[in-house]
N, C-alpha and C positions, 0 to 999 in steps of 0.2 A: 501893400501885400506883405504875407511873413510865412514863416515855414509852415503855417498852421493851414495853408491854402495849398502849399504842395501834392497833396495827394491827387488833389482834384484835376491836377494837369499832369503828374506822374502817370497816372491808372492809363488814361486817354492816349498819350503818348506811347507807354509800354504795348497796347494792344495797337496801335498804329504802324507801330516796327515791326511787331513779331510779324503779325498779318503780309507786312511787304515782303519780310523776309523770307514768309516761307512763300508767297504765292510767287517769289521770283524767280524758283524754281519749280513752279505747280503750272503755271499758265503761260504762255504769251500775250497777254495783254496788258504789256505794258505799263497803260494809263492807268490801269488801276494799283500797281504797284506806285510807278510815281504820284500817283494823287495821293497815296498813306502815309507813304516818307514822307514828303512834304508838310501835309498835314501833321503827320505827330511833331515833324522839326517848327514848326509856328507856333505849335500848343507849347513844347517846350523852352519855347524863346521864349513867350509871352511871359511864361512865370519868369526866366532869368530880369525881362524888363522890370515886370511888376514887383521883382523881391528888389532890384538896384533900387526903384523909386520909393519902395515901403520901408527901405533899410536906408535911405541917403547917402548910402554909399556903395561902390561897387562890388558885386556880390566874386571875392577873389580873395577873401581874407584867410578863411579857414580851409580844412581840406574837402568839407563835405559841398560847401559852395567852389572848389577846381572843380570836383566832382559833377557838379552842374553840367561848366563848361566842356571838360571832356566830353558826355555824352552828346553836347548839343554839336560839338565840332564831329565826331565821329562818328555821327549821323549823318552827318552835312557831307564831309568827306569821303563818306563811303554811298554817298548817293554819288556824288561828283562822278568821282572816280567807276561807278558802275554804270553811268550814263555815255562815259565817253572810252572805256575799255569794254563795256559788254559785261565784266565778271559776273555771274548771277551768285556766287559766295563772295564776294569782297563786299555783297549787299546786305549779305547773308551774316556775317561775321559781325562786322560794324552794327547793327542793326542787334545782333546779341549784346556785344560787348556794352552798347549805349547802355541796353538794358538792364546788365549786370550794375552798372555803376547809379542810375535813377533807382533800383533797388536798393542796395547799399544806402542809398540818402533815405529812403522810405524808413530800412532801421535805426541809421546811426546819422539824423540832421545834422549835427554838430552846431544848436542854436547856439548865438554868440552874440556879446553887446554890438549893437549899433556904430561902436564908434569904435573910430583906427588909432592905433599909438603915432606918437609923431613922428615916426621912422618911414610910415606907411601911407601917410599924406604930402603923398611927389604924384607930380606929373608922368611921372616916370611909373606908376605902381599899376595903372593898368594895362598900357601897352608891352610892361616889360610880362605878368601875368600871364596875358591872354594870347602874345607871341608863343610862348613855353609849352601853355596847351595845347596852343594847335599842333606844334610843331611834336607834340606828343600822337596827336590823333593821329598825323602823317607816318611816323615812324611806325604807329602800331601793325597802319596797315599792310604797311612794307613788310613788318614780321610774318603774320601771316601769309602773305606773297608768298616768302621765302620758305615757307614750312611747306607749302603746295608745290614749289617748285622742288624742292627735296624728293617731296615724294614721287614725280614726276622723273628726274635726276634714274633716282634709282630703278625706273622703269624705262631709262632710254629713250622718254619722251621729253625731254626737257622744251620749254615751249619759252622761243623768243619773242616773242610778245610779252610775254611775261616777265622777262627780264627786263623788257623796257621799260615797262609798267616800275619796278622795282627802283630802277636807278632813277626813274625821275622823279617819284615821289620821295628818295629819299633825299636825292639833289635840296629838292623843295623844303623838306622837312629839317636838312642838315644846316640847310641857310634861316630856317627859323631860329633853330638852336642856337645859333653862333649868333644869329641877332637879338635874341633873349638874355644870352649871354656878355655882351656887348653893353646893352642896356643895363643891365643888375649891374654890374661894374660902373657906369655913371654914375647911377644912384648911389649905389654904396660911398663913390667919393664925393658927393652931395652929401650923403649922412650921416657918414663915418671921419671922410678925413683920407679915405685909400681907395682904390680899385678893387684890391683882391686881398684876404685875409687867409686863405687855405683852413678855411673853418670847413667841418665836414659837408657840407651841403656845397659846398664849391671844390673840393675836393673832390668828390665822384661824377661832379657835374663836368670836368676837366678829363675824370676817368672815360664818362660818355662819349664825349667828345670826341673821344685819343679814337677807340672802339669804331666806332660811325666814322673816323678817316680810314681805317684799316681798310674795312669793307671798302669803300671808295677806290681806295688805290687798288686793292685786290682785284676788284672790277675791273682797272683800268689796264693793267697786267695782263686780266684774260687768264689764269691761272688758277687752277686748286679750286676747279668750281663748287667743289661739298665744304670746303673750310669756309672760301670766301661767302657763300650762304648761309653757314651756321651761325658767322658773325651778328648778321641781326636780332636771330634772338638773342646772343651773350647778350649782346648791345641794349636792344629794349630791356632784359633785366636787370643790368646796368640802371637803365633810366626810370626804372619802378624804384630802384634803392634808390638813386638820386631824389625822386617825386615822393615816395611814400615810405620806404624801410629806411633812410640816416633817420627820420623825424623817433625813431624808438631806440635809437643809437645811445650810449650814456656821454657820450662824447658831445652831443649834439645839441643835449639842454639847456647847455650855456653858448649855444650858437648864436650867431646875431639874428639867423635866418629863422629860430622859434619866437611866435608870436601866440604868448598864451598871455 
């Protein structure tokens, strides 16, 4: 399979989420929202299988294939997470976002040769990938948490449940990081010769990091609940420059981390 089959599990998939997402606030029945999520999250797999097996390599090289991944974990994760906290927008949100990003590929594929440079053929190149992304789809969801809860905040309803919901996906989401992070550092002294080089792509990735303990400890404090909340979004836009804005950086071209 190749990009040229995209469409045909794109379209399916995009009308399978909007559909969930909006009946999850339209109806109580349930099943038929979970039967759509679903359904579009398998149509959308099937292509991510079918593009690893038609490309022979795993589809994690360029940004348009993270792209993939993101919407299939953000999908996946905002089902999870809607199934066992109730949220009918964390279904709602996720379920856009996915489809903002399946669009995006629909204009800009980003087809690219079949084959990985030898920096990219480690053991280490898909686990360390597809750790990152998820632990992107977790954080995202967190952000939006936090934006509802603001608004909440300033209404004097601030809702603990939803504060729970917040710390433990980002718990979740913080220990992807740090173990994505973990990883890329092995690899790098696999192919480099070092751990850590403070090239820009690990530079902001370190910034993230710093950002997602603050919030943490701030939580843990109990303290300055509208600061301690605004952090995640700093935070997730932090981890968009880390993910997608160093890569347009002039600094970044000669990073070891572009693969053009």
């Amino acid at each position: 399979m190749t990009w040229n089959e995209y469409l045909w599990f794109a379209i399916p998939s995009i009308i399978c989420w909007l559909l969930a997402g909006i009946l999850a606030f339209k109806t109580k029945k349930h099943l038929i929202v979970d039967v759509l999520t679903i359904l579009g999250i398998v149509i959308f797999g099937a292509f991510i299988v079918g593009l690893w097996i038609g490309q022979e390599r795993p589809p994690l090289r360029t940004m348009g294939e993270t792209r993939l991944w993101y919407s299939f974990f953000l999908a996946l994760i905002g089902y999870i997470t809607y199934k066992h906290w109730k949220y009918n927008w964390i279904l709602g949100f996720s379920s856009l976002v996915a489809i903002v990003f399946v669009i995006i590929n629909i204009v800009k594929p980003e087809i690219h040769s079949t084959n990985l440079m030898p920096a990219l053929q480690s053991y280490w190149f898909v686990p360390h990938v597809t750790v990152y992304i998820l632990s992107y789809s977790m954080l995202g969801a967190a952000t939006i948490a936090s934006i509802v809860q603001l608004v909440k905040l300033n209404k004097n309803k601030a809702d603990e449940q939803l504060y729970n919901f917040m710390d433990n996906i980002v718990y979740v989401g913080f220990g992807f990081l740090m173990l994505g992070l973990l990883m890329g550092a092995l690899w790098a002294k696999e192919a480099w010769g070092h751990y850590w080089s403070w090239d820009p792509k690990e530079t902001w990735a370190f910034i993230t990091c710093a950002a997602y303990l603050i919030y943490i400890h701030m939580r843990l404090q109990n303290k300055h609940p509208k600061f301690t909340l605004w952090m995640l979004p700093v935070a997730f836009i932090m981890l968009m420059i880390t993910w997608i804005g160093v890569n347009y950086l002039p600094a970044a071209q000669s990073s070891i981390h572009v693969y053009s």
